[in-house]
C-alpha positions, 0 to 999 in steps of 0.5 A: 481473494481464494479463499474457500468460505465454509458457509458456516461458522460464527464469522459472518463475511461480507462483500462490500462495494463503497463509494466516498468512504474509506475502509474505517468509514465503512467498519462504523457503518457495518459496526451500528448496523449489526450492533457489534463493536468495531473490535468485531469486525475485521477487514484484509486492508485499507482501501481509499475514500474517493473511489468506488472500491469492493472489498471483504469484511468479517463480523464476529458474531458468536451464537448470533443470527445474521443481523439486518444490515439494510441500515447499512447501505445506502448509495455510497455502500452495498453488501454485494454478498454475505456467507458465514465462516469458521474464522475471521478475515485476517489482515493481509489476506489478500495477495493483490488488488486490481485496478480500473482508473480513467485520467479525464482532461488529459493533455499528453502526447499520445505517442509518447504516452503509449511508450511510456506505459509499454515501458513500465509494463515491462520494467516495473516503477519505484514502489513508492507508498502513496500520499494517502498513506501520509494524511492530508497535507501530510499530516501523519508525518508532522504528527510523527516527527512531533513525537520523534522529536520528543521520543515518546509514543502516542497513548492511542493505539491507532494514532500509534499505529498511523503515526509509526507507519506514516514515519516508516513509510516516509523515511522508505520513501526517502531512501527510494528516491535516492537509489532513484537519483543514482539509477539503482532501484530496479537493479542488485548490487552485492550488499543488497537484500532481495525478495520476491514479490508476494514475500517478506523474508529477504536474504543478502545479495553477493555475486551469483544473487546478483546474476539470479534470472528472476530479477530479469522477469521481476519476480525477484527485487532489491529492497529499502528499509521499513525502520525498526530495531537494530541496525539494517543488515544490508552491506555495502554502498546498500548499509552506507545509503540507508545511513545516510538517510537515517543521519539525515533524520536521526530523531525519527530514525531513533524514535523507530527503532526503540518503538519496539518494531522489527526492521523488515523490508519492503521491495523497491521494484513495483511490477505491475501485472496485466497493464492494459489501456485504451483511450475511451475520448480524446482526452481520456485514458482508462488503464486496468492493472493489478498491484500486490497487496500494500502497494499504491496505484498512485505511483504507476501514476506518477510515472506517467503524468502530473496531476493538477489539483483539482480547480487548476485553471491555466492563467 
């Protein structure tokens, strides 16, 4: 993250390296600590729980001293550095994060394996949310269609919050996989509605869009939809597919767009920057890669092989 840290202020920033903890595990932790509320402290995105992750925080403390936080850390979290700021972290903050994953036990033909990652380097892979983003077992999509079906919103603020992302998310992911299945994902047709990588503006494709260079060096990309009100303002077989998928879901496409979100847009081309593995074992593969920020390693992974659960035994 590039941002220049003052040294003082009344925001107190915190390097943060977690294992076995999810971003929320670790803001009540950091929250009994200092003996803030949860509401004090802010934080640039999620990160996942079964994973050893590093990421920053901010506390809120006006007119405080630093707090001793010793009672924080533990071997599944350490502060790695704190500095005070003139203002808090904001959500999104950050542009990008990196990646070391290693595949153990892997059963793959390397050769094939090797063409296929100098494939996705080249060429991107469907930015799908990942599974984390719908709950175990799925359970943040059930509980949003539970209440599309009923029209109305959870009273929690953060269960409105998970539940409104997971239907968005879901219903993208849908539209995803049809543009997969008709093998216009990665390219632009005129009705689309492009955007650049690291942007959340987009505006409509005709012809010359459709030609723009920068598709080819995947700076620039066709989006779905993230459902919200009004009507999608794309064009074309682009509008007539996102109608599809919001007929074939009409509750939650409804339930979306009167939960007071804006439409927005979400692009359907991942890019993956600096793709480089190596293979540490015969059976294992380690792979170091950087995503945009709100993107999900999971569907480079997917790309590549099946994952069996964990406890699968051949018979």
């Amino acid at each position: 993250m590039d941002i220049p840290l003052s040294g003082q202020g009344e925001h107190l920033w915190l390097r943060v390296e977690k294992r076995g903890l999810n971003t929320e595990d670790a803001v009540r932790r950091l929250s009994r600590a200092a003996g803030v509320p949860q509401r004090a402290i802010s934080y640039a995105g999620l990160k996942d729980k079964q994973a050893l992750t590093r990421q920053w925080f901010s506390l809120h403390l006006p007119g405080k001293a630093d707090p001793d936080l010793a009672r924080a850390e533990d071997d599944e979290l350490r502060i790695l550095r704190q500095v005070r700021h003139g203002r808090k972290l904001q959500r999104g903050a950050h542009s990008a994060n990196g990646f070391v994953l290693r595949l153990t036990s892997l059963e793959a033909d390397r050769s094939a394996l090797d063409a296929r990652l100098q494939q996705i380097s080249a060429g991107g892979v469907p930015n799908y949310f990942g599974p984390q983003r719908f709950g175990y077992d799925g359970g943040n999509v059930a509980t949003a269609l539970s209440f599309a079906a009923q029209q109305e919103l959870p009273h929690s603020r953060n269960l409105r919050s998970r539940t409104l992302s997971a239907g968005r998310s879901w219903l993208f992911n849908r539209t995803l996989a049809m543009r997969v299945a008709a093998q216009s994902w990665n390219t632009a047709h005129i009705g689309d509605l492009l955007s650049f990588t690291d942007s959340r503006s987009f505006f409509a494709a005709g012809e010359a869009e459709c030609q723009d260079p920068r598709l080819d060096i995947l700076d620039l990309h066709p989006t779905g939809p993230l459902w919200g009100e009004g009507d999608s303002p794309a064009a074309g077989e682009t509008f007539v597919l996102e109608q599809k998928v919001a007929q074939a879901h009409p509750d939650l496409a409804r339930w979306l767009t009167t939960a007071g979100l804006t439409h927005e847009r979400r692009v359907l081309r991942l890019p993956i920057k600096g793709l480089a593995w190596h293979y540490p074992g015969p059976d294992i593969l380690q792979l170091e890669f950087v995503l945009p920020s709100g993107c999900f390693a999971t569907s480079v992974i997917r790309e590549l092989v099946e994952l069996l659960p964990v406890g699968h035994m051949d018979i």
